[in-house]
C-alpha positions as CSV (number, residue, x, y, z in Angstrom):
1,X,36.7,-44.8,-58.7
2,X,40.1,-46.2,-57.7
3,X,39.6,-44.4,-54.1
4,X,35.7,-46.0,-53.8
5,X,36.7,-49.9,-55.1
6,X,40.1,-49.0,-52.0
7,X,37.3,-48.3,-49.2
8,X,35.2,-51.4,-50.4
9,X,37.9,-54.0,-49.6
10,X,38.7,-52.1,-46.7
11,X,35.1,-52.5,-45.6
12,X,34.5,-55.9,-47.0
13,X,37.3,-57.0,-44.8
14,X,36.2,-55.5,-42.1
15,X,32.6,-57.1,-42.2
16,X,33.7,-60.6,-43.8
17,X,36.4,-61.3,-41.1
18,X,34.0,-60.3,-37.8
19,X,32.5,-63.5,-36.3
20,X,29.5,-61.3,-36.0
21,X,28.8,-61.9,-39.7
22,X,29.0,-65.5,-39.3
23,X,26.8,-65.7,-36.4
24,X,24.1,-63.4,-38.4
25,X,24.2,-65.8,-41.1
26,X,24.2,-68.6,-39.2
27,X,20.9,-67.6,-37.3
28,X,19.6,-65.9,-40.6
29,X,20.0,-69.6,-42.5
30,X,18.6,-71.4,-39.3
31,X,15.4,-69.9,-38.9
32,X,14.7,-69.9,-42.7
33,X,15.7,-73.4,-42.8
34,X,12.7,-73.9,-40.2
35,X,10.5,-71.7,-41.8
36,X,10.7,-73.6,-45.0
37,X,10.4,-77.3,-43.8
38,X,7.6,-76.0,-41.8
39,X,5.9,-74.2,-45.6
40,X,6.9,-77.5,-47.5
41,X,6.1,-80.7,-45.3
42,X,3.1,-79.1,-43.2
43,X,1.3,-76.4,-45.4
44,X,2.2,-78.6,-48.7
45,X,2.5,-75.1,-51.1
46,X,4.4,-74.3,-53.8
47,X,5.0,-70.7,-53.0
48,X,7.6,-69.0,-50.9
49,X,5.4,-65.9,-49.7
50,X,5.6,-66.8,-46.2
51,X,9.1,-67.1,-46.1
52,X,9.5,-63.8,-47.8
53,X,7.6,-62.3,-45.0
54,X,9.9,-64.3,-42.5
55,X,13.1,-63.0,-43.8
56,X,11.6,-59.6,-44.1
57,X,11.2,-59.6,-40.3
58,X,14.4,-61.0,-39.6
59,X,16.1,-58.3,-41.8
60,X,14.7,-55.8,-39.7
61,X,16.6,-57.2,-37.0
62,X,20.0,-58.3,-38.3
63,X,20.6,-55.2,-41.0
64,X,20.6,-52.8,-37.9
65,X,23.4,-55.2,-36.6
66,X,25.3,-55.3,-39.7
67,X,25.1,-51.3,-40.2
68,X,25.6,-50.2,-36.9
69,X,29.5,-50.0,-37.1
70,X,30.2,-48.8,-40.3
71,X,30.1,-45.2,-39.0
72,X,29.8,-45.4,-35.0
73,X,32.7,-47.5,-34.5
74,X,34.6,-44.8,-36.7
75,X,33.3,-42.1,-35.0
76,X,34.4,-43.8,-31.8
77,X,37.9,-44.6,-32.7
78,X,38.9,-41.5,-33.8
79,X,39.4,-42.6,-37.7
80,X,36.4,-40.9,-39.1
81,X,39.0,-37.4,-39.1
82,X,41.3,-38.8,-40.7
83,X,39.4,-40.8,-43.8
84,X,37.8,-37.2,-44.2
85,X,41.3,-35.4,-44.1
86,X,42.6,-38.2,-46.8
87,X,41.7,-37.4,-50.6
88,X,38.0,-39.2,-50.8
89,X,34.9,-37.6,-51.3
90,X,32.1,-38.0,-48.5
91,X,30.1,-40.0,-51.4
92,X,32.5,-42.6,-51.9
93,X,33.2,-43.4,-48.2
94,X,29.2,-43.4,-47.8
95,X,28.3,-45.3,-51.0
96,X,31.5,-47.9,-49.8
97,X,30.1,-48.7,-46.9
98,X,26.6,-49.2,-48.0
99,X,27.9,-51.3,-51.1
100,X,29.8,-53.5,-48.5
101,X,27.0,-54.0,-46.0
102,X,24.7,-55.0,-49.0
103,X,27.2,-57.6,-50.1
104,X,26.5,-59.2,-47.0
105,X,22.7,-58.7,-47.0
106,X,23.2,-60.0,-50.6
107,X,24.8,-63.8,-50.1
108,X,22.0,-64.0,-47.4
109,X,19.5,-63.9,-50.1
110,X,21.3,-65.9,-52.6
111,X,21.4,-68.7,-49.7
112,X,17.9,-68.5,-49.1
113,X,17.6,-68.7,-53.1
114,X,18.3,-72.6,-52.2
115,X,15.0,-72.7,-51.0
116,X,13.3,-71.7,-54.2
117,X,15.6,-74.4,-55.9
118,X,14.3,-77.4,-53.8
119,X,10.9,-75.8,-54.3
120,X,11.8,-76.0,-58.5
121,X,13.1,-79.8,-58.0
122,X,9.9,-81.1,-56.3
123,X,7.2,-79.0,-57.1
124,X,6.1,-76.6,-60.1
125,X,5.9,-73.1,-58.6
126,X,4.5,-69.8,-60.4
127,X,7.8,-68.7,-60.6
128,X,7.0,-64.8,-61.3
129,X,5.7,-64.1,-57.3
130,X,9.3,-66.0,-56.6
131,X,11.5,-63.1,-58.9
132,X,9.3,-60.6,-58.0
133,X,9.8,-61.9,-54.0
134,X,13.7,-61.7,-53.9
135,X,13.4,-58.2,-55.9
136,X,11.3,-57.0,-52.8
137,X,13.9,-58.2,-50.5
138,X,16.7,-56.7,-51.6
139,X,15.1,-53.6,-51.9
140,X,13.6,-53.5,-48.5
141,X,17.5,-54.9,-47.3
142,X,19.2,-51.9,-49.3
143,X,16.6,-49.6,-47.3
144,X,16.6,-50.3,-44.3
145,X,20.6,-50.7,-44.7
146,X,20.3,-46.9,-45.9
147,X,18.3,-46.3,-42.6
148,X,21.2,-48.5,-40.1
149,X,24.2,-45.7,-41.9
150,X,22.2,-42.8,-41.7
151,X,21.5,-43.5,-37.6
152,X,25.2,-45.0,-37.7
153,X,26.5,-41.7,-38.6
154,X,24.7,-40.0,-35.8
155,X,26.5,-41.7,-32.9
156,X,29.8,-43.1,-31.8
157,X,27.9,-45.7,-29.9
158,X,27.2,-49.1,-31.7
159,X,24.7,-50.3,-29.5
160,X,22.8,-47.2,-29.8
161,X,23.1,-47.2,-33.6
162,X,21.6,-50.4,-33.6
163,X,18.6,-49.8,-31.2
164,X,17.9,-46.7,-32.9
165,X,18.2,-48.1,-36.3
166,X,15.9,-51.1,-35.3
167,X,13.3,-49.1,-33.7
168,X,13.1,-46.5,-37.2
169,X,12.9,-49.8,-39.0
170,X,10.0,-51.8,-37.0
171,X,8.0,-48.5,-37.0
172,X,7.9,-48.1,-40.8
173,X,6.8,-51.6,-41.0
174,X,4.0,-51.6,-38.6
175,X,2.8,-47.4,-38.6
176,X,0.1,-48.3,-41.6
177,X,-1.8,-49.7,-38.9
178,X,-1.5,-46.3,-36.9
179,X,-2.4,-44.5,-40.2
180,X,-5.6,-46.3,-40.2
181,X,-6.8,-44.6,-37.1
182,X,-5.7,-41.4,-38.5
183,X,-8.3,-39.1,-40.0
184,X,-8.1,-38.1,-44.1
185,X,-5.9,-37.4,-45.5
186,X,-3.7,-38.2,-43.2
187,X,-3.8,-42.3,-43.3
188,X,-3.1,-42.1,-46.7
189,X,-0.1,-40.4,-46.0
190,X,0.9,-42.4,-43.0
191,X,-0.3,-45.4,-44.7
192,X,2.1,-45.1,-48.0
193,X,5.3,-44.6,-45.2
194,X,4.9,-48.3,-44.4
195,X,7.3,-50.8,-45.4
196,X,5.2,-53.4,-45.1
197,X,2.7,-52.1,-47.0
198,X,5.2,-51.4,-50.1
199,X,7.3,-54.6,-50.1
200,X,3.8,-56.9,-49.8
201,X,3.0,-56.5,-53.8
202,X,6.3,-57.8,-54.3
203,X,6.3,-60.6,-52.0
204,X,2.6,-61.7,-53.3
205,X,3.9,-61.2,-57.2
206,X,2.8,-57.5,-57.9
207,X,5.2,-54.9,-59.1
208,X,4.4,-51.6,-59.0
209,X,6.6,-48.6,-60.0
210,X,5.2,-46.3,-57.0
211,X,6.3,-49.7,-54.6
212,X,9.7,-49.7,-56.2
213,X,10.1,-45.8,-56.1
214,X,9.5,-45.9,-52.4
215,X,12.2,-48.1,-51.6
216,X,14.5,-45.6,-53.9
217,X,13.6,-42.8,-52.0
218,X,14.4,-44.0,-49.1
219,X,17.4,-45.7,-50.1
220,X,18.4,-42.2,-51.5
221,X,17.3,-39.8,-48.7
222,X,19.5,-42.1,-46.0
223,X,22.0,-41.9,-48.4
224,X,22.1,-38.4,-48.5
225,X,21.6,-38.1,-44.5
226,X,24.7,-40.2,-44.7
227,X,26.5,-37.8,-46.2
228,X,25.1,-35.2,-43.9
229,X,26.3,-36.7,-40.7
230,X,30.1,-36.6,-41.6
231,X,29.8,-33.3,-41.3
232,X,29.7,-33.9,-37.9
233,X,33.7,-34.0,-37.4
């Protein structure tokens, strides 16, 4: 335990004192910002589906960017050798920096939580699509920020990382569209590997166990692919 809460702050300062993290919050708050004016002013509704849907796309741009160093740029510098030659276990140096990138991810959605206060002062909003909204972001975040360490592990190259870890991410969102050309029982089984397809019950105030043990598996299996690639010494 001692050797897992060391590599957090290790890895929290690493992220919190980057002006990259700034500049991804910065954007991140920015484009929400618009997004709600344009929900609350224009479309006059009490409900904060869209902007669940626009953070979802945004974080499958900016978690790729926060997850792309936390292996790579170890790999890279030569470091990776000796944090496996130290006494740590490949699970706490995996979980660490998965913890610490979701830390991030987290105080992005507790700004954005802002917006469902404004929504709570001046309107009266069916609060249960809101809870279940936020739940479907943070597990869609932790996911795809399982999927950015996993690819992260696989290369010394950042920019690669990234890419890569974009591209895995914006194909599980859009590939139940490809599933529906697919012949049975195949779309059903292409179908159910969409992100999108999970995390809209949840933005749209459904929860369903099956939607929330997707997320787990995936979280999970690029967890465990995490592990896999430090191997890779």
């Amino acid at each position: 335990m001692r050797n897992f809460v060391t590599l957090l702050v290790k890895e929290e300062k690493a992220i919190f004192s980057s002006p990259i993290a700034f500049a991804i919050v910065a954007v991140y708050l920015l484009l929400m910002g618009y997004t709600f004016t344009l929900m609350l002013f224009l479309n006059r509704t009490a409900e904060l589906v869209r902007v669940f849907f626009q953070a979802a796309v945004l974080f499958l741009l900016i978690v790729p960017v926060i997850t792309m160093r936390l292996l790579a740029e170890e790999r890279r510098n030569g470091t990776l050798e000796i944090l496996l030659t130290s006494p740590v276990r490949e699970i706490e140096i995996v979980l660490a920096k998965f913890a610490a990138s979701l830390t991030l991810l987290g105080l992005m959605l507790s700004l954005t939580a802002v917006d469902a206060i404004v929504l709570g002062v001046y309107a009266d909003p069916d609060w249960g699509p809101i809870y279940s909204g936020f739940l479907g972001l943070l597990l869609l975040a932790a996911a795809l920020a399982a999927i950015g360490l996993a690819v992260s592990g696989l290369t010394s190259n950042q920019i690669v990382a990234a890419v890569v870890a974009m591209g895995v991410g914006i194909l599980l969102w859009m590939i139940d569209s490809i599933g529906y050309l697919l012949p049975d029982p195949f779309d059903t089984i292409v179908t159910n590997l969409s992100l999108v397809a999970h995390f809209t019950p949840f933005a749209t105030g459904a929860v369903f166990l099956s939607d929330l043990g997707f997320f787990l598996t995936v979280i999970l299996v690029g967890l465990l692919v995490s592990m896999r690639t430090l191997a890779r010494r």
